[in-house]
N, C-alpha and C positions, 0 to 999 in steps of 0.2 A: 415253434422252435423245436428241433429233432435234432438228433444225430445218426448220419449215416453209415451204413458198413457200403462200401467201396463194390460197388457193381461192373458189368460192363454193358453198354449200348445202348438203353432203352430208346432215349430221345434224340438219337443223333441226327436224324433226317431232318427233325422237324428242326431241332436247334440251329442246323445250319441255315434253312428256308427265312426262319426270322428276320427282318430286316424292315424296319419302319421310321418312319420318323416323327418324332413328336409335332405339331401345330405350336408354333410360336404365338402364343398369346400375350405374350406381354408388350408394351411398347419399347418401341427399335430408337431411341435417337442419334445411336451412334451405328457407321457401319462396320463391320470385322474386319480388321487387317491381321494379313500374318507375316509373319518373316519368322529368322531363325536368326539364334544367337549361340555364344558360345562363352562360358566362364571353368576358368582356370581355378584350378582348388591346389594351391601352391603349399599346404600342409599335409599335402596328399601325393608329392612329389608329380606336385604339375598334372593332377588327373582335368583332363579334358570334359566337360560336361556340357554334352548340346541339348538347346532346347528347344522346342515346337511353343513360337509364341503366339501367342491370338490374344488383338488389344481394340482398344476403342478407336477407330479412326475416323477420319474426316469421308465428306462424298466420295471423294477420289479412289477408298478401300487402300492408300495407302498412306497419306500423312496421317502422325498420330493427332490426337483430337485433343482439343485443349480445353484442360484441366487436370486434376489429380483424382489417381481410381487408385481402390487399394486391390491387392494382388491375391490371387489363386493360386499357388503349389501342386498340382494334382501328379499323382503319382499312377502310371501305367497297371496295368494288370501282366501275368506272366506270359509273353511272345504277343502281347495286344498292345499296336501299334498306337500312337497316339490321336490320329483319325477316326478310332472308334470312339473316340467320346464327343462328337460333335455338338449331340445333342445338350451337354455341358457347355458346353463353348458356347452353340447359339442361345443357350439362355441368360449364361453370365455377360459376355462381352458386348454385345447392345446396351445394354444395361451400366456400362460404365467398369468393366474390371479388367482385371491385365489375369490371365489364364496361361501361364507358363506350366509346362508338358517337358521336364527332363526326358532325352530320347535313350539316355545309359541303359543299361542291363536290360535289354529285349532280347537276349539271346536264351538258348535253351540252359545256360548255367550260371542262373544270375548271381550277384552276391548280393544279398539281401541290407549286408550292411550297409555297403560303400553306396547302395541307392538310398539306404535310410537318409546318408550323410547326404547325397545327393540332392534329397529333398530340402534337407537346410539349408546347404550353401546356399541354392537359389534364392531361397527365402531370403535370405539376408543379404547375399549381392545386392539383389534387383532395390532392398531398400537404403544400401551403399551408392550403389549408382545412381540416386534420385537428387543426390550429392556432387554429382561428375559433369562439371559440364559438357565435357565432347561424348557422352554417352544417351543414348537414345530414350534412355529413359529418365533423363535430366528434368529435375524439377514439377515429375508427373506423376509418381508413387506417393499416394496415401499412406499414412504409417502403419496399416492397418493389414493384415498381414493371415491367409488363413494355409494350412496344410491338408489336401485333401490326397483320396488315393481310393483305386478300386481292384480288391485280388491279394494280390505281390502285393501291391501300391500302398493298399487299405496299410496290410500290414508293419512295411517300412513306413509308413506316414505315420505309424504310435516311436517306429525310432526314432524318426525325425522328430516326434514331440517331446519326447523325452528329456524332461528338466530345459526345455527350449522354453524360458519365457520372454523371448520374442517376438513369439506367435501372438495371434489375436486368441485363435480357435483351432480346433480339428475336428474333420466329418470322414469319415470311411464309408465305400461301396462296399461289403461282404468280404470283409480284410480275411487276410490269409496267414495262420500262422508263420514266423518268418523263424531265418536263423541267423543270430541270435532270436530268442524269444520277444516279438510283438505285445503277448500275456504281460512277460514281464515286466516290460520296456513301458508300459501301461501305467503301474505305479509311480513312474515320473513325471505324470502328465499332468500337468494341472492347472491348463487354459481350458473355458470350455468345449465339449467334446459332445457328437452327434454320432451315431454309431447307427449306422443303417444297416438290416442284415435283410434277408429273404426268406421267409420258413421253407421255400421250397430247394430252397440251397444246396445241391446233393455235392458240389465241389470241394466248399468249405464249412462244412454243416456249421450251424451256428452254436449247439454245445460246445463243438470242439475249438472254436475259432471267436467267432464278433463275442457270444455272449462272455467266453468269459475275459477279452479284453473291455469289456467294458465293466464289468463285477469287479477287475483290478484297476480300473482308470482312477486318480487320485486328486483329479478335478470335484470339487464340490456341488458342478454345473455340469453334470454329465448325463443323457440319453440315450435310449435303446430304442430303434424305432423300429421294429419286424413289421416286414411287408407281407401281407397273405396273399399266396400260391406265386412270390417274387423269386425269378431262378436266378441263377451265379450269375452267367452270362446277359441278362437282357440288362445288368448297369451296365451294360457297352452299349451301343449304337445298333447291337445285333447284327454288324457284321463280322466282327472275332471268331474268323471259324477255327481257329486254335480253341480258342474257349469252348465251343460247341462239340468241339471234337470230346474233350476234355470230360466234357458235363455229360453228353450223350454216353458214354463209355460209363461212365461214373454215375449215373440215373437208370436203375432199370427197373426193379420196384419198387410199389408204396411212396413212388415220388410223384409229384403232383397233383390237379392241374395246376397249369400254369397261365401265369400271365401276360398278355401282348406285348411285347416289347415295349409300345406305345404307351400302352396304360400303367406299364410297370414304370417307364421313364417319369408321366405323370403323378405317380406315389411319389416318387424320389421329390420333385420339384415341390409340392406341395409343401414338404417339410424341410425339404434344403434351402430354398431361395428365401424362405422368408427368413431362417438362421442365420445366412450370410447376411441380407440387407440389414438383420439389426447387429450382428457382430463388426461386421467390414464397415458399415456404410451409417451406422448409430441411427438408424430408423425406426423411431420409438415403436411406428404403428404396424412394422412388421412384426414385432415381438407379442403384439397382440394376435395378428395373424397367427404365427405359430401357435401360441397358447390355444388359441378357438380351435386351429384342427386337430392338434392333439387328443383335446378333450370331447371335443364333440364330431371327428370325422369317422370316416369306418373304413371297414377294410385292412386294419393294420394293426397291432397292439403297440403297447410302446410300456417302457419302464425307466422310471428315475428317481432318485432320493428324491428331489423338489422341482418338478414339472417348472416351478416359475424360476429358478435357478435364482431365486431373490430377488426376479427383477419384477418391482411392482410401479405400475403408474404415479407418477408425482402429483399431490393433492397440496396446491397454491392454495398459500393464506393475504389476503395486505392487510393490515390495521394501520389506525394511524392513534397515536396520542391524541389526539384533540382532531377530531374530525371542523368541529367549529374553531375558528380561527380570527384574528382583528386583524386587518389590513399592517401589511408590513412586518407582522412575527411567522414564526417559525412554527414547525413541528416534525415528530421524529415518526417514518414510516417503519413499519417491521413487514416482513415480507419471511414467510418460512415455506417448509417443502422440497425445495431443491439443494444442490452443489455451487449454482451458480444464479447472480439474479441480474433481470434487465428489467429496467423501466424506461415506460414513454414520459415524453414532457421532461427532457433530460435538461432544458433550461433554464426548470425552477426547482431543481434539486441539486445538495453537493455533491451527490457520485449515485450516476445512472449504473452500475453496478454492483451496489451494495446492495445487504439484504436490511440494513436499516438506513435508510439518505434518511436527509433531513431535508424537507419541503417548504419552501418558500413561494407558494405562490400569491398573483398579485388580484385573479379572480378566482372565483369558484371552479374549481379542477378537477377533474378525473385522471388517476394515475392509474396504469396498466401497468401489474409486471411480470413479465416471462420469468417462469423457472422452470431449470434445464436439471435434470439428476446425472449420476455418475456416468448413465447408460445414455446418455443423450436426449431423455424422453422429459419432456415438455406439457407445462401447465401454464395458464392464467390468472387472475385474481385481479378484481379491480377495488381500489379504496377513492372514493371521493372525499373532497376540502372544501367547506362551505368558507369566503372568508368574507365576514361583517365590516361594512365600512366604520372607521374609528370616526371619533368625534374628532372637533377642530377647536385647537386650546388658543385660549389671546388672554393677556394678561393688557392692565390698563394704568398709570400710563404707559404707550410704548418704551418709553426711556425717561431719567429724570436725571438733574444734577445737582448737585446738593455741596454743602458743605460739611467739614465733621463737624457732630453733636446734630445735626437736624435730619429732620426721619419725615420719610415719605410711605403713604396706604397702597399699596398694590390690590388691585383685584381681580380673579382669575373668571374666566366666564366659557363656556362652552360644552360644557357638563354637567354630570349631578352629584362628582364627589373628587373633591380636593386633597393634593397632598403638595403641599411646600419643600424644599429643599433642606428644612428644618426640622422636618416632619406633622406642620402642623398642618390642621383637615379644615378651617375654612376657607370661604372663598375669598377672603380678605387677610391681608400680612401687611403689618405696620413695622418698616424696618428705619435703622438709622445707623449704616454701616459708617467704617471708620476710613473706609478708604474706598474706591472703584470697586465695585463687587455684583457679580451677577447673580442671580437669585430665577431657580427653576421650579414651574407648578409642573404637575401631572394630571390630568384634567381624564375623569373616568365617565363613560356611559352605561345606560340598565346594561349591556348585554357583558361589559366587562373592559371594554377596548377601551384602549388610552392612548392619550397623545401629551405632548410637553410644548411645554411654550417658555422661553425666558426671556429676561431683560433686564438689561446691564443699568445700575446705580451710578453714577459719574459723580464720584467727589475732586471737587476741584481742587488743581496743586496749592493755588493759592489761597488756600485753607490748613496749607500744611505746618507742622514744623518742622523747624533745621535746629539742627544740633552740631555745634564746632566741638569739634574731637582734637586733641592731644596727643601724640604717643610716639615714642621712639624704637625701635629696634635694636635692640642690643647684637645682633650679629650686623649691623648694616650701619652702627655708629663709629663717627671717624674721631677719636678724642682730640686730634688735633685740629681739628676743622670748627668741632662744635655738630658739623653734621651728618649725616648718613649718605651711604655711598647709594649711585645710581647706576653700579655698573651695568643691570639687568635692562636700564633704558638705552645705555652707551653700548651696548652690546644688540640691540635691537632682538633681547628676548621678551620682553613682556608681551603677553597678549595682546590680542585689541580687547576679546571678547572677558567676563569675568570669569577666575580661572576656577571658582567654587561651587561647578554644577556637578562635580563626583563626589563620593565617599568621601571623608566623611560628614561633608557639610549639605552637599543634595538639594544645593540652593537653584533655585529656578530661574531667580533674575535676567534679564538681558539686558543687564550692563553691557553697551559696549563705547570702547574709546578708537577712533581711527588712530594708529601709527601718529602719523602725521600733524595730530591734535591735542595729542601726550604734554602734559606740560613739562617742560625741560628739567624742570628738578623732581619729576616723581620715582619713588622708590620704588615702590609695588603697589598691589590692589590687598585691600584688607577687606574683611566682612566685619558688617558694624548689627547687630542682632537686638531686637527689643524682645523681652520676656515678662510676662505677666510674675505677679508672685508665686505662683504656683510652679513655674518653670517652664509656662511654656510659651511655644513664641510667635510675639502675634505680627512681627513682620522683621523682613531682613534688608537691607542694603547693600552691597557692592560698591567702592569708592578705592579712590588712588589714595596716597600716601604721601605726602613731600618729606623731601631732604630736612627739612624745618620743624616735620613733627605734624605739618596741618593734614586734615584727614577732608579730602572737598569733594564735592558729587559729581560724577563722570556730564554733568550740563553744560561743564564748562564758567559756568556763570555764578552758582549758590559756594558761596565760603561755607563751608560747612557741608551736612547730609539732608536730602530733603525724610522727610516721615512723612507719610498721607493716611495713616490709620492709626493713630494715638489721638487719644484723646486729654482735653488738657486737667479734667478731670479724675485722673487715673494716676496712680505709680507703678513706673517700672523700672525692672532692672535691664540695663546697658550692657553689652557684651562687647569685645572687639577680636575680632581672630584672623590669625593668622597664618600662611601658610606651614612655615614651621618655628613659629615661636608660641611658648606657651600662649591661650588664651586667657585673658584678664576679664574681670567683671566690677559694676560699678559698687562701692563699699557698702553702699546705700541705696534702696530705693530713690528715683527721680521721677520729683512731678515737674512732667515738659514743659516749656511756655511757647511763645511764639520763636523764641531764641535762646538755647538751651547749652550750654555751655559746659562740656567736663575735660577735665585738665589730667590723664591717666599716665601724665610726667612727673605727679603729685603722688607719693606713694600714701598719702590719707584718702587719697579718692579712689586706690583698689584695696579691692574682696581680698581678704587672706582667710587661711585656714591655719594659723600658727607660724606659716611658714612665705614667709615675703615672695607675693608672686611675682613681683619685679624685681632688678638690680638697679643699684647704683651705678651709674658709667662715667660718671666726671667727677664722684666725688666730691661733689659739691650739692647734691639731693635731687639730679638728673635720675629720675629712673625708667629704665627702658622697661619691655616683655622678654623675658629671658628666652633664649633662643635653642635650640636642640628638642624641640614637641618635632620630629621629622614626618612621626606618622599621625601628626593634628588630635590627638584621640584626650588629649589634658593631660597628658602624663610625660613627663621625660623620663623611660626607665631602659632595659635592652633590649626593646622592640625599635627602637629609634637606633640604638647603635648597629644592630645587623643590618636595618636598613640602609646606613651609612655605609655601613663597610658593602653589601653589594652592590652599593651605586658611587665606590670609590675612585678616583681616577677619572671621573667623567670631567670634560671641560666644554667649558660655553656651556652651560647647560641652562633652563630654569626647573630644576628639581629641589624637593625639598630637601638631602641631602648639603645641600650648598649654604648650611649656615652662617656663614657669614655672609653670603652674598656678593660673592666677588667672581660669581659666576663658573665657577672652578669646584672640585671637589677632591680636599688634601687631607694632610693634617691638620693643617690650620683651622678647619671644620671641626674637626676631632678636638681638640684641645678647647675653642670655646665652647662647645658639649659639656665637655665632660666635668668642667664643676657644677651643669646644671642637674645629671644625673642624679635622681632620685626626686626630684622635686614634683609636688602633684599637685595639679590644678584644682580650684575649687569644683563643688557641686554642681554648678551652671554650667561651667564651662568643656565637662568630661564628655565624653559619648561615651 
């Protein structure tokens, strides 16, 4: 690298004689088409800008070729037509790029600017118009985008980079100071930048010109590639005889040798083509190409903060949790190294793009997975899954059916270690359930794997007890009648299904009654709960209501509630609940019999807590469940009354707001509330 003092003549013969043409070596699949185009820069008061296009096309040399190629910018030299850069063209445009050649400012008084600008628009139409369908470059532009230039060109291609991040990249042939300053224009650049100069440079010396835009360039990914004995003119085609004229005038001592046109075009390609394919075109293995000639080619020097401009090859990890595995479980892959990850065998994985899937396979598997880094560059790693056939659980008997109080020995076989649904570890469970009850082993082998085996207990109904229940309603009692209104049946709102499988009851039952099979005088569906003494509860039922007070099982057939898990041995406490009247509990412990009998119209046979959980309704020692619990929770207090008031006004309805049950939601709700406000359920019956 020198700098020149301004000669005249030395090399002009020879400069003009030059003329060669590189040997295409690389493969051709596409052939070159050209045409011309022309785009309007309407911030520019309709500046006209033509361009010399050269793109991939089909045999024909003239339809374009299908696919998408990202685009070249290349900016002319000063009076050098755009013909002189063929050599560019035939290297990029087989190869898949669009090489767009603005033909503006060839004249002898160019403006440095409005080509700088020149070089942008293009840049950025050509990736507008990928977007157009009636335009020729519809659907075929790569987003990938580079700004090159040689001379003039070099120059305005750092204006054109200037805070353009757009761009992909930018490469200079032997840029030429511009005006405005190119230097300057330099510290807005900050895509990465390739900066080719020529030591033999006597046009645009390289002190005064490349090197120190690139000493200003503001890219973190920026290079200086000086070619030895490379002149101004041979990055053309060598025929620029304006340029030669130029350089011959301006070469007369202590400048050169020089280099063939040929061979000099050959420097160029060495370090351009492989920057473009990994810039434009995300080709991991060109970026190694570069790095290799850099470091180890000759003939040229080069300078940059970080030769690898950061970009380092991706090093793929797979692991797996549990490489060993039992037939039918899971495990979690971790996959590191990349931005992005794929794996094979994507149909026994949740997400074939994650960097941790979880692996489900059914045999022994090898997963492969590709990661890709920010640069496009690409690794492997493979993790295998060994998966162990699990054992085979049976419990014996298959099935059994029993009555309550008698117990049946289960025993489990298929393994060498046991675990019950009880928790218990031998191979044998001696159960004696209260009701229908399934009962699960887990059956383990030496390597770990497990399998389950269960089978259902069938205790027979007719082993059950029934229990005839009692009870009135006090919003649903007619004092003149003696009995409770049905308007919720005359209205065709009751369920079929039972209605206390939400909050706050979360009852499971599948009670259900067809329409159809409703008995004419039912009130509603009530929940009838057994509770151990401790409070909790060891089974619930679902049952209709009559106008009469009887509480019967949705069978159709039992007066009364069946129970199939009581035993007659036991006390419990009796619950009855309601949608929204307070819930009641039995005063006392009850030992069941075969026919169990509580009368909860009998204010000695309910639970208080000081405070009479029933009413009197006739006055004569009727007592109903006081009515206004709206939110079921055991409490009548002002959580029931807001709820009233925002479900006021509703008619036909079956909400709990509708206390008295006449299907409607008034005052008349409100007033038989509100003497029961304040009143609190006992202990059993609160959530």
């Amino acid at each position: 690298m020198r700098t020149a003092t301004l000669f005249f003549a030395r090399l002009l013969i020879v400069c003009l004689l030059v003329s060669t043409t590189l040997l295409d070596v690389l493969a051709q699949p596409f052939t070159e088409g050209q045409t011309t185009v022309t785009f309007v820069d309407a911030s520019r008061s309709n500046r006209s800008i033509g361009v010399d296009l050269r793109y991939p096309a089909q045999a024909d040399g003239t339809t374009l070729a299908t696919g998408t190629f990202p685009v070249v910018v290349f900016g002319h030299g000063f009076t050098i037509g755009t013909d002189s850069y063929d050599h560019l063209v035939s290297a990029l445009v087989p190869e898949g790029y669009f090489v767009a050649m603005p033909t503006t400012e060839s004249g002898f008084s160019p403006d440095h600017a409005n080509f700088g600008l020149d070089l942008a628009f293009v840049a950025a139409e050509i990736q507008a118009e990928n977007a157009n369908s009636g335009s020729f470059f519809f659907g075929a532009v790569a987003p990938e985008t580079a700004i090159m230039g040689h001379s003039m060109g070099g120059g305005s291609a750092f204006l054109a980079a200037n805070g353009n991040t757009d761009i992909t990249t930018l490469v200079t042939y032997a840029a030429a100071e511009t005006t405005p300053s190119a230097i300057s224009a330099a510290a807005g650049v900050s895509v990465p930048s390739l900066v080719v100069a020529g030591a033999e440079d006597c046009v645009t010396p390289n002190g005064d010109h490349q090197y120190p835009m690139y000493t200003n360039t503001g890219s973190a990914c920026n290079v200086y590639y000086e070619i030895e004995e490379a002149s101004h003119c041979h990055f053309s085609d060598g025929d620029a005889s304006s340029c030669y004229a130029a350089e011959g005038f301006s070469c007369l001592f202590g400048w050169g040798p020089f280099l063939s046109q040929a061979d000099q075009t050959t420097m160029v390609h060495n370090a351009v083509l492989p920057w473009l394919d990994f810039y434009l075109k995300n080709e991991c293995a060109s970026w190694g190409d570069f790095q290799t000639y850099m470091t180890t080619g000759t003939g040229f020097s080069y300078e940059s903060p970080d030769i690898s401009c950061g970009v380092t090859p991706p090093v793929a990890t797979a692991t797996a949790a549990n490489t060993n595995i039992c037939g039918g479980e899971s495990t979690l892959l971790t996959a590191t190294g990349g931005a992005s990850y794929a794996w094979d065998n994507a149909t026994t994985l949740d997400d074939a793009t994650s960097a941790t899937p979880t692996a489900s396979p059914l045999t022994n598997t090898t997963y492969t997975v590709t990661v890709t880094d920010a640069n496009g560059c690409t690794d492997t790693e493979n993790v295998s899954i060994n998966v162990l056939l699990p054992p085979t659980a049976s419990i014996s008997p298959t099935s059994s059916t029993i009555c309550p109080g008698e117990s049946v020995t289960l025993t489990a076989a298929g393994g060498t270690d046991f675990i019950w649904s009880d928790f218990s570890t031998a191979n044998t469970l001696t159960v004696s359930p209260a009701g229908t009850t399934d009962y699960f082993v887990t059956v383990s082998d030496a390597n770990g794997c497990e399998d389950e085996e269960m089978v259902s207990i069938t205790v027979l109904p007719d082993c059950n007890v029934v229990v005839q229940l009692s009870a009135v309603l006090e919003g649903a009692f007619d004092g003149a009648s003696g009995l409770m209104r049905t308007d919720l049946l005359t209205n065709n709102l009751l369920p079929e299904d039972q209605p206390y499988d939400v909050a706050p009851w979360n009852y499971a039952g599948t009670e259900n009654v067809p329409a159809a099979d409703l008995p004419t005088n039912t009130v509603d569906w009530v929940l009838v709960e057994v509770q151990d003494l401790g409070g909790n509860i060891l089974e619930s039922r679902a049952a209709l209501l009559l106008d009469n007070g009887q509480v019967v099982d949705v069978d159709g057939i039992t007066n009364g509630v069946n129970f199939f898990n009581l035993s007659y041995n036991s006390t419990y406490n009796f619950v009855l609940r309601h949608r929204n009247h307070l819930d009641i509990a039995s005063a006392t412990p009850v030992a069941p019999t075969a026919l169990t009998v509580i009368d909860f119209t009998d204010i000695a046979n309910v639970l208080d807590n000081g405070t009479p959980q029933v009413v009197d309704v006739d006055g004569a020692g009727l007592h109903a469940l006081r009515t206004g619990d709206i939110t079921a929770d055991g409490r009548i207090l002002v959580d029931d009354l807001n709820t009233y008031l925002a479900e006021s006004s509703a008619i036909i309805s079956y909400i709990a707001s509708d206390c008295n049950m006449d299907v409607n939601v008034t005052v008349a709700d409100f007033n038989i509330y509100q003497p029961n406000a304040g009143v609190l359920g006992v202990s059993l019956v609160t959530y």
